[in-house]
C-alpha positions in Angstrom: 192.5 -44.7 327.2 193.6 -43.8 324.2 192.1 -40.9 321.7 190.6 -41.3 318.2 193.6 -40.2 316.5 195.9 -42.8 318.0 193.4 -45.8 317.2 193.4 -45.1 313.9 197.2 -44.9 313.0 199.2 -42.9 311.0 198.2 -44.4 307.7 194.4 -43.5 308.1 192.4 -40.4 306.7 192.0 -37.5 308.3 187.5 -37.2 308.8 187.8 -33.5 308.4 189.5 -33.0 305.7 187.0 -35.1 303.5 184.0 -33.4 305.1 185.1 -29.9 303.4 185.0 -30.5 299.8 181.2 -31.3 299.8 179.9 -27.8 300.8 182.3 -26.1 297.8 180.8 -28.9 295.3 177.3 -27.7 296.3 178.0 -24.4 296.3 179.1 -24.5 292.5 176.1 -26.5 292.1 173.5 -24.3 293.2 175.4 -21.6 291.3 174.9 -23.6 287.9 171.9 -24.4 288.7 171.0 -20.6 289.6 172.6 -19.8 286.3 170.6 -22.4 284.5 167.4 -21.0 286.0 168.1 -17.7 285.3 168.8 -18.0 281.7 165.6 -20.2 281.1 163.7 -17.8 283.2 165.0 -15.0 281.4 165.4 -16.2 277.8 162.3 -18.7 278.2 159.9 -17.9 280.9 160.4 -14.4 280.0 159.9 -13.0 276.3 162.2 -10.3 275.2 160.8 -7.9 272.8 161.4 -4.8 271.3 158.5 -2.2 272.0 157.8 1.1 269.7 156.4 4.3 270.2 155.5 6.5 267.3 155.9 10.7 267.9 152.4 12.2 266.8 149.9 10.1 264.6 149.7 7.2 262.9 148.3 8.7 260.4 149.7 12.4 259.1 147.8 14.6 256.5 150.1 17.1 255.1 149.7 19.9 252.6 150.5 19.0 248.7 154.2 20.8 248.1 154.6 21.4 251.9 158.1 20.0 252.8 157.4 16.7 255.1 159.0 17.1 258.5 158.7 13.4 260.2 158.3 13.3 263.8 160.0 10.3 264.2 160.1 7.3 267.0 161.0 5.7 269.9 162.2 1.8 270.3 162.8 0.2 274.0 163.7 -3.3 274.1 161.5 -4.7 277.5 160.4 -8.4 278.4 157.1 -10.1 278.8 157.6 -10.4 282.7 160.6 -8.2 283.6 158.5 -5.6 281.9 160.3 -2.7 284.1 163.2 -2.8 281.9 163.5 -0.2 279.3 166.1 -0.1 277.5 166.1 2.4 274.6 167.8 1.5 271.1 168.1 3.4 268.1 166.1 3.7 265.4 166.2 4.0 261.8 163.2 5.5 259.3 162.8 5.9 255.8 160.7 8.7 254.1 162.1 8.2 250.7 158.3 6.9 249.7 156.8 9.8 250.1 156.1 12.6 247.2 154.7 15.6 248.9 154.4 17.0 245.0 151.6 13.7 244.3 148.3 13.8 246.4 148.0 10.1 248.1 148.9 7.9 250.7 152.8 7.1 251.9 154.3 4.8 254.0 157.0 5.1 256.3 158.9 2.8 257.7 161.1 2.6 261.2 163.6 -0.2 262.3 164.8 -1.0 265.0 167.5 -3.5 265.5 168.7 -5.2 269.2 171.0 -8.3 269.4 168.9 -10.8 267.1 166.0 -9.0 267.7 164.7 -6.8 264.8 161.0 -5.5 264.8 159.1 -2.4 262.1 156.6 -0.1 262.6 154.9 2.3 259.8 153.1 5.3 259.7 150.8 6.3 257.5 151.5 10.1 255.5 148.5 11.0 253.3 149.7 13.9 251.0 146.5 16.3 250.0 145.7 19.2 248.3 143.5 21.6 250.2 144.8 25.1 248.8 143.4 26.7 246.4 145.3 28.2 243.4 146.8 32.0 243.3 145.8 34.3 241.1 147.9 37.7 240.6 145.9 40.2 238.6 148.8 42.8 236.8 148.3 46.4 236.9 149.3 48.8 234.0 150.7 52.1 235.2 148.0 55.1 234.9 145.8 52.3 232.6 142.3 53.2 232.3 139.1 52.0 230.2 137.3 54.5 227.7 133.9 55.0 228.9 131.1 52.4 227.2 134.1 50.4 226.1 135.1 46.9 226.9 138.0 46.4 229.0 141.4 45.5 227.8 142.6 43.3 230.3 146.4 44.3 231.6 147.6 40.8 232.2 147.2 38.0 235.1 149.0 34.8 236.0 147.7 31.8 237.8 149.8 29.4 239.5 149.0 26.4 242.3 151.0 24.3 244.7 150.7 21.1 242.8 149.7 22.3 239.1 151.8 25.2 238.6 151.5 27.5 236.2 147.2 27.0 235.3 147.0 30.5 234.0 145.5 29.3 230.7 142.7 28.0 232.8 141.1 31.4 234.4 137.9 32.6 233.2 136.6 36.3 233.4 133.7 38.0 233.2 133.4 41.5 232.9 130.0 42.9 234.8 129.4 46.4 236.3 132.4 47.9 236.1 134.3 44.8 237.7 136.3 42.2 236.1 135.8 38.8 238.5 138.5 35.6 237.4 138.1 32.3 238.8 140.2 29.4 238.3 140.3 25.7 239.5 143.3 23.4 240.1 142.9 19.8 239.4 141.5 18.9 242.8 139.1 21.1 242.7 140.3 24.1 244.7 139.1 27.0 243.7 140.6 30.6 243.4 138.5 34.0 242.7 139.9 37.4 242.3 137.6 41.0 240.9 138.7 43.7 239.5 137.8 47.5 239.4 137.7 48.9 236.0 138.7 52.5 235.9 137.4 54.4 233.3 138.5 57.6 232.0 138.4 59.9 228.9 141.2 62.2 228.5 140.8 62.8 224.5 138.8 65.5 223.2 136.4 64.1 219.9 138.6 64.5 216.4 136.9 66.5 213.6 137.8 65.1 209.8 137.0 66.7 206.4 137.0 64.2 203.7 137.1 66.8 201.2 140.0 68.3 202.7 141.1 70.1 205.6 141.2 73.4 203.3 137.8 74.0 201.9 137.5 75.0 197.8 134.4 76.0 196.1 134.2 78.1 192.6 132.0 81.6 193.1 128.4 80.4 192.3 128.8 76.9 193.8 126.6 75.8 197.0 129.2 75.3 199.8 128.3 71.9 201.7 130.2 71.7 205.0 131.2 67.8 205.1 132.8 68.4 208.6 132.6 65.2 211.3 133.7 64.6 214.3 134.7 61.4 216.3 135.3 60.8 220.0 137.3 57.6 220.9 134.5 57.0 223.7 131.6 58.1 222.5 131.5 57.5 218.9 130.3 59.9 216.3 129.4 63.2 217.5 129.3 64.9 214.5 125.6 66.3 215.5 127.1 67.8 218.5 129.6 70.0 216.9 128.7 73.9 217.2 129.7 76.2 213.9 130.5 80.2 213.5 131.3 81.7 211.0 130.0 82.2 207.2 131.0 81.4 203.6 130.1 84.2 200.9 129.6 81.9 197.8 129.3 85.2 195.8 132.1 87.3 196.8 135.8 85.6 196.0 137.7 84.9 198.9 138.8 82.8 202.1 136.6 82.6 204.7 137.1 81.1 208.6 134.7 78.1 209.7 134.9 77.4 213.2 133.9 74.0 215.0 133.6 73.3 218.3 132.3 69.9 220.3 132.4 68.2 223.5 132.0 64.6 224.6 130.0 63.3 227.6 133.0 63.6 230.0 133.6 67.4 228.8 136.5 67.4 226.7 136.4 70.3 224.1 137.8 70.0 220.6 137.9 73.3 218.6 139.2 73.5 215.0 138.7 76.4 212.1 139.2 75.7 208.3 139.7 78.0 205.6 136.7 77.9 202.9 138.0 79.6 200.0 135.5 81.1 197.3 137.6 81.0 194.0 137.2 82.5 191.0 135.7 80.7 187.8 138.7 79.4 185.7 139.4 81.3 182.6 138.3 79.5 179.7 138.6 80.9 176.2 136.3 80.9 173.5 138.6 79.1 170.8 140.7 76.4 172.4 142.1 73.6 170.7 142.6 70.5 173.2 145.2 69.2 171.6 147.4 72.5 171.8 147.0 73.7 175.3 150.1 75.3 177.2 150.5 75.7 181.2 153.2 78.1 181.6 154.5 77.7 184.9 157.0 80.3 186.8 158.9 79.0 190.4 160.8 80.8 193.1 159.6 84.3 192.4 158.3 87.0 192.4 161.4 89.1 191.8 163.3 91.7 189.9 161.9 90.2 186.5 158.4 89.5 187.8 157.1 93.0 186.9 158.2 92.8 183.2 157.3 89.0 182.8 153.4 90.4 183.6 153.7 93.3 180.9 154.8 90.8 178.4 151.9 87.9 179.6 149.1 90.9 179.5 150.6 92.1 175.6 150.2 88.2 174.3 146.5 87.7 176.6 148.3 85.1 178.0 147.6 83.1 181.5 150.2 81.3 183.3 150.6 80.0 187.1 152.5 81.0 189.7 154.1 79.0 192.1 155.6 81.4 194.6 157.7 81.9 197.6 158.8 84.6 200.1 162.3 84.4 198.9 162.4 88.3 197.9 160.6 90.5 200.4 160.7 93.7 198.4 158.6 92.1 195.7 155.7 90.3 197.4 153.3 93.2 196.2 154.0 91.4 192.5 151.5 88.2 194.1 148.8 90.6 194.2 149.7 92.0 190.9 149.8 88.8 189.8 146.5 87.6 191.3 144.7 90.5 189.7 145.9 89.9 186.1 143.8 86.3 186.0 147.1 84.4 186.6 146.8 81.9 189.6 149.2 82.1 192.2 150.1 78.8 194.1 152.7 77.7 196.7 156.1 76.6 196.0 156.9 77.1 200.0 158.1 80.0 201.9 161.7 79.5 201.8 162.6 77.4 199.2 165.2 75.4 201.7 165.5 72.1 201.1 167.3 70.9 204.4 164.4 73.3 206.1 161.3 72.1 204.3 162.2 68.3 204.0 163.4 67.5 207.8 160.2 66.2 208.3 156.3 66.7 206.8 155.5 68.6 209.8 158.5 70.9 209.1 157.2 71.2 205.2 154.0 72.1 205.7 154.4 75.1 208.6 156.7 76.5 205.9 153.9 75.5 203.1 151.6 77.6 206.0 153.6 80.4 205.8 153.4 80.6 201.8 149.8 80.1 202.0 149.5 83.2 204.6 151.3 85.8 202.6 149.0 84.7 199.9 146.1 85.4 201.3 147.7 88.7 202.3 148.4 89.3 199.2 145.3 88.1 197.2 142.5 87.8 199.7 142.4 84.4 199.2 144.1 81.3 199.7 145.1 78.1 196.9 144.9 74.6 196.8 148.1 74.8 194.0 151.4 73.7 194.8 154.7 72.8 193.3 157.0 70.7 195.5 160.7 72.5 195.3 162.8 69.9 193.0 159.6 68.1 192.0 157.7 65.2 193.6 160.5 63.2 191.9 163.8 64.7 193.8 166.1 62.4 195.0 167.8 65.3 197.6 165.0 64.9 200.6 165.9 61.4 200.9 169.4 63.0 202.5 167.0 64.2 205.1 164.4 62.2 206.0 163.3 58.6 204.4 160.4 58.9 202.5 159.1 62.0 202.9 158.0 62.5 199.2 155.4 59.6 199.7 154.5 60.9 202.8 154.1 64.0 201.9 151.9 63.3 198.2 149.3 61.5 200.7 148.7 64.5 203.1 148.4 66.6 200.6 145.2 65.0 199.2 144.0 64.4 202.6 143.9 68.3 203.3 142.8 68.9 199.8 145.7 69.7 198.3 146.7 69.3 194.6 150.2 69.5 193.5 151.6 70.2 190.6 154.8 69.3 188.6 156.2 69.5 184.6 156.2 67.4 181.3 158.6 70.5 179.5 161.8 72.0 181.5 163.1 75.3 179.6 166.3 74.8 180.6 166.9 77.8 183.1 167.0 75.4 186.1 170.7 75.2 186.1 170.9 73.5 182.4 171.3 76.7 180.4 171.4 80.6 180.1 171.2 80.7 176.8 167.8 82.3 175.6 167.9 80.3 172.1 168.5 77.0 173.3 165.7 77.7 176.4 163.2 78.2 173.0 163.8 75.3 171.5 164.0 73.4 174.8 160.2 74.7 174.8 158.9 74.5 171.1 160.0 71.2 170.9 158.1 70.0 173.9 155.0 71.7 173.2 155.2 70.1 169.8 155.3 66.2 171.9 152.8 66.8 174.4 149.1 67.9 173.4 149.1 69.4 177.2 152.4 71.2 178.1 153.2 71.9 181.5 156.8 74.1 181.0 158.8 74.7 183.8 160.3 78.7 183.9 161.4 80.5 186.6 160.7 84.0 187.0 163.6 85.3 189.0 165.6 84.8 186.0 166.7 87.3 183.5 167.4 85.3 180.4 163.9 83.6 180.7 161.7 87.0 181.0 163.9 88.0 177.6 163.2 85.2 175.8 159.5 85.2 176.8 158.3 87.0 174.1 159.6 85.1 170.8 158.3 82.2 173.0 154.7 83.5 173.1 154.6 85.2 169.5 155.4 81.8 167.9 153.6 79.3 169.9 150.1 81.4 169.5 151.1 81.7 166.1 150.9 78.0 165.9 147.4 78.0 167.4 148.5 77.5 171.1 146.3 78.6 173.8 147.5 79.7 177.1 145.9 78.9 180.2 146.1 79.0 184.1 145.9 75.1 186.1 143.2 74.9 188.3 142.6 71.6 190.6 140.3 71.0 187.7 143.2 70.5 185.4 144.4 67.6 184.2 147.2 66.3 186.7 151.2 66.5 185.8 153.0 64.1 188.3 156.1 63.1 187.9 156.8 59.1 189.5 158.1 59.8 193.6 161.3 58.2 194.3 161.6 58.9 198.3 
């Protein structure tokens, strides 16, 4: 019998062959279709999304000028049904929105960015202002208050985080001894600060004497002590100040004053003042007005001094003195000079310019000096002087700016009157000649109806000529006299 393969022939198919190309066909088959079912499960069924997660709040406050840190996020992308798949992407923010130097509300923005997905999320940044300004109070080194006075205020500055510089805005009040400041920024924040007022007095009071500092009455006269005194805290204290010492309006001479006071926190102020009793000015019985001569001596007394006085006391002739210490052996002449009815006044001690004019306070402890060997001398002191050069000299200026101006206005403040000349006789330095030093003289008497002539003692040539000078100008009816502070004034115009 034969088998399968021999009925069928040579020619014919092979069965099995044929039988294994179907299960290869399926397979692919079920593979599309596995594909195709996977891709409309997963990009159909299943919805594909991109999830975020924001670090801290949704909403952020944050502090007005306070640098603005962002927290950031997370992004995942996950799917609607295959939701245990995380897969992190990156993620991109803006902050450029927000102004942390403007109170409001900001926005800020993420991204987030998968394949052609592409989803946001925002955050909200609220920028306030909660803080309340700054004040800094300055502080004065060793500053203090005077006692029932207001206080100065040493200086403060105000500044806030979104306002700046507000320090125009603080307001103080000054209660009890404590200053309080308060300020308040635009949002309202407010700021307070106090401060403790020291107080201190470390000045005693001040005494004035608008007469003078150097007190001058005639003998006869009722002395009235104008003295006052001034504290910087308290005021006028004049009726607190304590006197010793006594003036004899009777007897010529200089008498001590002395004042003493105290304010409320203890500070003691003690001054003395000369009150000088002077004599009565001589005054002769016959006087024309119109021909009046002040003969006036600088520098001395000296070797000529001595005869100058014989020649003064032969003509009854009164003259003024401005002296200075310049020759010690002849300082007795002052008091022989004093006691003759001349007046003696100051022309300074030593007669140095570069000494007297470094500075007023150097002129008058030399002026002090004068004054003291004065009163030595006399018993009393003068409120006569003659500047050296004049009130006019040009030479101080080489040694301190302005001193003459300076110098006229003290001098009436401590009572002072000074004293210069209309007539020069020549003997400053112009002339030794004793004829041409008359006629320098008779021709200024004769232009002036007062005459102040300048002479100096000390010189030979002047004393000599002295005598032809008086004869003649008494001869023409010319009357003699001492200055007082009565006297009319002879100032020349100050040029320093």
């Amino acid at each position: 019998m034969p088998t399968v393969n021999e009925q069928r022939g040579p020619s014919s198919p092979i069965p099995i062959k044929r039988r294994h190309r179907h299960p290869v066909r399926n397979t692919l088959i079920v593979l599309l279709l596995l594909i195709i079912g996977s891709c409309i499960f997963l990009f159909g069924v299943n919805k594909w999304r991109i999830d975020f997660r924001l670090i801290g709040e949704p909403t952020v406050v944050s502090e007005c000028g306070t640098p603005y840190q962002d927290e950031g996020a997370e992004a995942e992308v996950t799917g609607s049904i295959l939701d245990f798949i995380h897969h992190p992407i990156p993620v991109t923010v803006s902050t450029e929105s927000v102004n942390i130097h403007e109170p409001g509300k900001y926005t800020v923005t993420y991204t987030a960015k998968y394949l052609w997905m592409s989803a946001t999320n925002t955050r909200t940044v609220e920028i306030v202002d909660t803080t309340p300004p700054v004040i800094e109070l300055k502080h004065i080194d060793d500053y203090y208050t005077l006692p029932h006075h207001e206080y100065k205020e040493e200086g403060f500055t105000a500044t806030d985080n979104h306002d700046g510089d507000i320090s125009a805005k603080v307001e103080s009040e000054e209660r009890d001894g404590v200053v309080y400041y308060t300020v308040s920024d635009l949002a309202g924040n407010t700021a307070t600060a106090e401060r403790e007022i020291f107080y201190d007095d470390r000045n005693a009071p001040v005494f004035h004497f608008p007469t003078g500092e150097e007190g001058f009455i005639f003998k006869g006269e009722t002395w009235k002590d104008d003295v006052l005194a001034e504290d910087d805290a308290d005021g006028d204290v004049t009726k607190r100040i304590e006197k010793s010492g006594t003036v004899n309006t009777n007897k010529v001479g200089t008498y001590t004053v002395t004042y003493k006071v105290s304010d409320e926190w203890g500070n003691v102020a003690e001054t003395s003042r000369y009150v000088t009793v002077k004599r009565k000015p001589y005054v002769p019985k016959k006087m024309d007005p119109d021909k009046v001569i002040y003969l006036t001596f600088d520098d001395g007394p000296g070797p000529y001094t001595e005869e100058l006085l014989k020649i003064l006391k032969k003509h009854k002739a009164r003259a003024t003195f401005f002296v200075t210490a310049a020759y010690t052996d002849y300082q007795d002449l002052i008091k022989a000079e004093y006691k003759a009815g001349h007046v003696v006044a100051v022309h300074t001690a030593t007669h140095d310019y570069a000494q007297v004019y470094a500075s007023p306070e150097a002129y008058w402890e030399d002026f002090n000096k004068m004054e003291d060997i004065i009163q030595k001398q006399t018993g009393c002191r003068t409120d006569l002087f003659r500047f050296p050069g004049g009130s006019s000299n040009t030479i101080s200026a080489n040694y301190c700016e302005g001193i003459m101006t300076k110098l006229a206005q003290e001098a009436e403040s401590k009572g002072y009157t000074y004293i210069d000349w209309n007539v020069t006789s020549g003997d400053a330095g112009d002339t030794t000649d004793g004829n041409v030093m008359y006629e320098n003289m008779m021709n200024g008497i004769h232009t002036y109806h007062n005459s102040f002539i300048l002479c100096h003692d000390i010189k030979d040539y002047t004393v000599n000529m002295m005598d032809r000078f008086l004869t003649d100008a008494i001869k023409e009816g010319y009357t003699f006299m001492p200055i007082t502070s009565e006297t009319i004034e002879c100032h020349h115009g100050i040029n320093n």
